[in-house]
N, C-alpha and C positions, 0 to 999 in steps of 0.2 A: 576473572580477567576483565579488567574497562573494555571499554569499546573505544575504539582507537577514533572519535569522530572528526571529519576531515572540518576542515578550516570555518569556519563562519563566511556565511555569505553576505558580505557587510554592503560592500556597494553594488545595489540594483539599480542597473539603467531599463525602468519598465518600459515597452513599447518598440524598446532597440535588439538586432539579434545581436548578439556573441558568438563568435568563432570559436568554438574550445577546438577542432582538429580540421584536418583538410577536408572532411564532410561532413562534420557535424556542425549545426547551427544552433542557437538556442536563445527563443522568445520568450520571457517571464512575463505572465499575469499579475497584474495588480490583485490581489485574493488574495493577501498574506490572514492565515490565522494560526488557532496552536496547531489544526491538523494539516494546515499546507506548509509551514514555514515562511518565506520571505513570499511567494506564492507558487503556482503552477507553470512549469519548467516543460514549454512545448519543445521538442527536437524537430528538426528539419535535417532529413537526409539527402544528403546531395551538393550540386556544386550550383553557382549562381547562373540562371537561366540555363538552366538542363531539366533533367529527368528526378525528381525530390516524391521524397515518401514526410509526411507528418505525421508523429507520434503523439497521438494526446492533446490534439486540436486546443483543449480549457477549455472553461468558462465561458456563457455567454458575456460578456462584458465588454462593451464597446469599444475601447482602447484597444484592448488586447485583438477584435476582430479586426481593427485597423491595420494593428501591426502588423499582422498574419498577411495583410491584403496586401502591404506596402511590400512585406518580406516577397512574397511570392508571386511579385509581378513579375513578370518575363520567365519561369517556371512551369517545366511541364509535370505538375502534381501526378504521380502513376499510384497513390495509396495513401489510405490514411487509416494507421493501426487506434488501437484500443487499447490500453493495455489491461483496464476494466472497467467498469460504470459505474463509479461515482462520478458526484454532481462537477466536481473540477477538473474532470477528464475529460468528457463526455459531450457536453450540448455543443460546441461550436462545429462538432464533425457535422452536424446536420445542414448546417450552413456552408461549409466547404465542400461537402459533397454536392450539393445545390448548386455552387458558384463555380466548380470545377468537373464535374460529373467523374472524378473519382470512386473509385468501390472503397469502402470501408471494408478493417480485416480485424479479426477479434476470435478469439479464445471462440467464445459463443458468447449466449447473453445472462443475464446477472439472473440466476432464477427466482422465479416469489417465491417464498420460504410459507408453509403451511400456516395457519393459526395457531396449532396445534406448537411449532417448533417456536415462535417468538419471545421470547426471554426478554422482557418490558420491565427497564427500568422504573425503580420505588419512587412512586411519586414525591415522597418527602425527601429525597435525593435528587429531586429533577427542580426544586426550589431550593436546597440548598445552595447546589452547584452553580445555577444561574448567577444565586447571590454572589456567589464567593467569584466567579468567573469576571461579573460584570458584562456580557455579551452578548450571555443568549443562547450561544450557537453551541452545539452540545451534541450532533453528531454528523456523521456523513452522506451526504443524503444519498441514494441510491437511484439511476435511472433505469426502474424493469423494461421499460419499452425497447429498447436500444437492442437491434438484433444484428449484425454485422453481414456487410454484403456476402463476404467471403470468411468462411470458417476454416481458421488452420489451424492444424495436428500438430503436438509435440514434436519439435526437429523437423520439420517440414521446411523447405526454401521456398519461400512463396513471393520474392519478389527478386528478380535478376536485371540491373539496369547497367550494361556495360562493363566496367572493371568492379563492382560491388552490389553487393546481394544481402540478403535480409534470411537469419529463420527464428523458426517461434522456438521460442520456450517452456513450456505452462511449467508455473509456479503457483498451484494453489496453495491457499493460507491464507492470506490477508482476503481474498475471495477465494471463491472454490474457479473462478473463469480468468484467473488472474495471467497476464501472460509478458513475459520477457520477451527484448527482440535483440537477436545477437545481427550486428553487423560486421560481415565474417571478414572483409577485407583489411579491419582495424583490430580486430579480435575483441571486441568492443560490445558492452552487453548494455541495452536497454532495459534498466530495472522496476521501475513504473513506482509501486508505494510496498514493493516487496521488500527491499533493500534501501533506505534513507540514510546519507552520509551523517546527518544533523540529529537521527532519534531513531529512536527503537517502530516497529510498525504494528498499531494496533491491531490487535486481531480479536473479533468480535461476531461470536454466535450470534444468529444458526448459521450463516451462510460461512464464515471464519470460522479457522478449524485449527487449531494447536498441533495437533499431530501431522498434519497437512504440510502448515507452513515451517514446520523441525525438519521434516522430510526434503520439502522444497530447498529449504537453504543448506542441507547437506547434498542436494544433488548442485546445488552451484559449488560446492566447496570441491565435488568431484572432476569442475572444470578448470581451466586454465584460462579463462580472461583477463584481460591486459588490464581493465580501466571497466569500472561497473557508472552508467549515468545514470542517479537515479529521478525522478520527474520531481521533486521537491529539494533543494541545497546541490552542494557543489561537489561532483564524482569521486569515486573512491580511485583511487591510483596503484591501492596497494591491497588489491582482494582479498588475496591470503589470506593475512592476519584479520582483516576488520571484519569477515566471516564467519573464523573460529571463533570470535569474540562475540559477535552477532549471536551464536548458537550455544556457545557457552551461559551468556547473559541466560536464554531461558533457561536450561537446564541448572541454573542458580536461581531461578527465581523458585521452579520446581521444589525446590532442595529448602527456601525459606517456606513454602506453601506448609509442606511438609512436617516442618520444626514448628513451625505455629500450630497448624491441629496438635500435633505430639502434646501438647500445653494444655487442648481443650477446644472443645467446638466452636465454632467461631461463623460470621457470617461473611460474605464475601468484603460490603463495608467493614468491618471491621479486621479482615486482613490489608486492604488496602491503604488505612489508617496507618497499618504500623510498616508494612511494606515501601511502600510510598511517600515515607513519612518527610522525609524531604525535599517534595518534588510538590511543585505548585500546585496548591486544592483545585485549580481549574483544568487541571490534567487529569482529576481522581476520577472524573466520572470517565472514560475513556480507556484508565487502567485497569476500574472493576470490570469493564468488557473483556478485558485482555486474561486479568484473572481467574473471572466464568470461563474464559475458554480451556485454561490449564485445568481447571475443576473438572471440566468433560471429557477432556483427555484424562485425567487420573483417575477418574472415574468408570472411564472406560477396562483401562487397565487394572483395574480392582483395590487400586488403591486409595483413596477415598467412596464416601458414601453420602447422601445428605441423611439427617439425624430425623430419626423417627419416620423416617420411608415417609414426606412430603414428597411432593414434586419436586423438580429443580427449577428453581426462581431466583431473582438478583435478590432477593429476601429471603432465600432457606437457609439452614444454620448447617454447614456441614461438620464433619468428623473423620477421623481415619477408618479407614474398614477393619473388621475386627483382625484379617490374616496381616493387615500390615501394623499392628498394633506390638 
């Protein structure tokens, strides 16, 4: 099944908010890349000079800090969520909570991952992809510092300002700390980089979890929201369908992983090579992430193996297990 992706988001006025609903507002960062899209899509909950919750502060970037300032003059900030700690989420809450003495609210914080768990890209694929990319930038940077004033629970109401309210979601996958904000008054879901109208969402060991993030998006598929925003391109309108799609896509990607060992050992480069075979070489290095993680979930499940009992590395050669052979 395609994935039904909503409209392109062709004209960005950076700096300025947009109105998409009678509470929702939304400020774009100048940060456009392959992993933000057009850039980072801060929400503002609330009505103008009242009681406002900010989703996803961005970027330090000076424009975008402007805009936030301009936006939220005459606003009484009551919160500023998280929805995880990457680098385009993440640093300007420190600054709004400074300038507004706000609590920060977050899943928890992005945990270090062992030595032991790191899965470090082949260096001869960390100069190819440059090349072919042109840019450099080649993953997501993580902030482990970032601890959240206030820590909320799955389903939790953790913000009531009058006629509308705020609760969490956790959706691990794309991080294990990853968290949705459903804003119950519009039945309206905060999807952070779980759910992207414009692209599939990376998900990338150790911290990224394949079975995690299958899970996660069947438990949204178990809800009934109206309208999902996700923090990168323009809302979904039609959940339903672009969900099942959303979850279908892996469990087809599963099903090629699959068909290609059936063939012969193979390494994750060179699944991604024939997988991916149309999708721009400066996306490969980001999809073999996505792939190592279907590998440890299959893996897990006992359906593959790496060949010759190596470790697991972005350079092992894997194979099917001998019972699914």
């Amino acid at each position: 099944m395609a994935i039904p992706f909503v409209e392109p988001l062709d004209s960005v006025h950076y700096g300025a908010v947009t109105r998409l609903s009678p509470l929702v507002g939304r400020v774009i960062a100048e940060n456009p890349s392959k992993f933000t899209y057009k850039g980072t899509g801060t929400y503002i909950i609330g009505r103008a000079n009242g009681d406002v919750v900010v989703i996803d502060p961005g970027p330090h970037i000076e424009t975008h800090r402007a805009a936030l300032q301009r936006t939220l003059a005459g606003c009484h900030v009551r919160g500023i969520v998280i929805t995880h700690c990457h680098s385009d989420h993440v640093p300007l809450a420190y600054w709004l909570r400074e300038t507004t003495g706000a609590p920060t609210f977050g899943f928890g914080p992005h945990p270090r991952p062992a030595p032991s768990d790191v899965f470090d890209d082949d260096p001869a694929d960390d100069e190819t992809d440059t090349k072919d990319a042109g840019d450099g930038e080649e993953r997501e940077h993580t902030d482990f510092d970032f601890v959240p004033d206030v820590v909320v629970h799955d389903g939790e109401r953790f913000i009531d300002v009058d006629d509308w309210s705020l609760t969490a979601v956790h959706t691990p996958g794309h991080t294990s700390n990853h968290l949705c904000v459903h804003l119950d008054t519009e039945n309206a879901l905060f999807t952070g980089d779980h759910i992207m109208g414009w692209s599939t969402t990376v998900v990338s060991p150790p911290d990224g979890n394949m079975a995690d993030y299958m899970n996660s998006v069947r438990k949204l598929m178990r809800r009934s929201d109206d309208i999902l925003y996700p923090t990168h391109g323009n809302p979904v309108r039609d959940p339903a369908p672009f969900l099942a799609a959303y979850l279908d896509h892996r469990i087809e990607r599963e099903v090629q992983i699959l068909d290609l060992l059936a063939k012969g050992p193979a390494t994750i480069r060179e699944m991604v090579e024939v997988l991916y075979a149309s999708v721009r070489r400066e996306l490969h290095k980001p999809a073999r992430r996505s792939v190592l993680s279907h590998m440890l979930k299959l893996r897990d499940e006992g359906r593959v193996t790496v060949a010759d009992a190596a470790p697991v590395s972005m350079r092992a050669t894997w194979k099917l297990h001998e019972t699914s052979l």
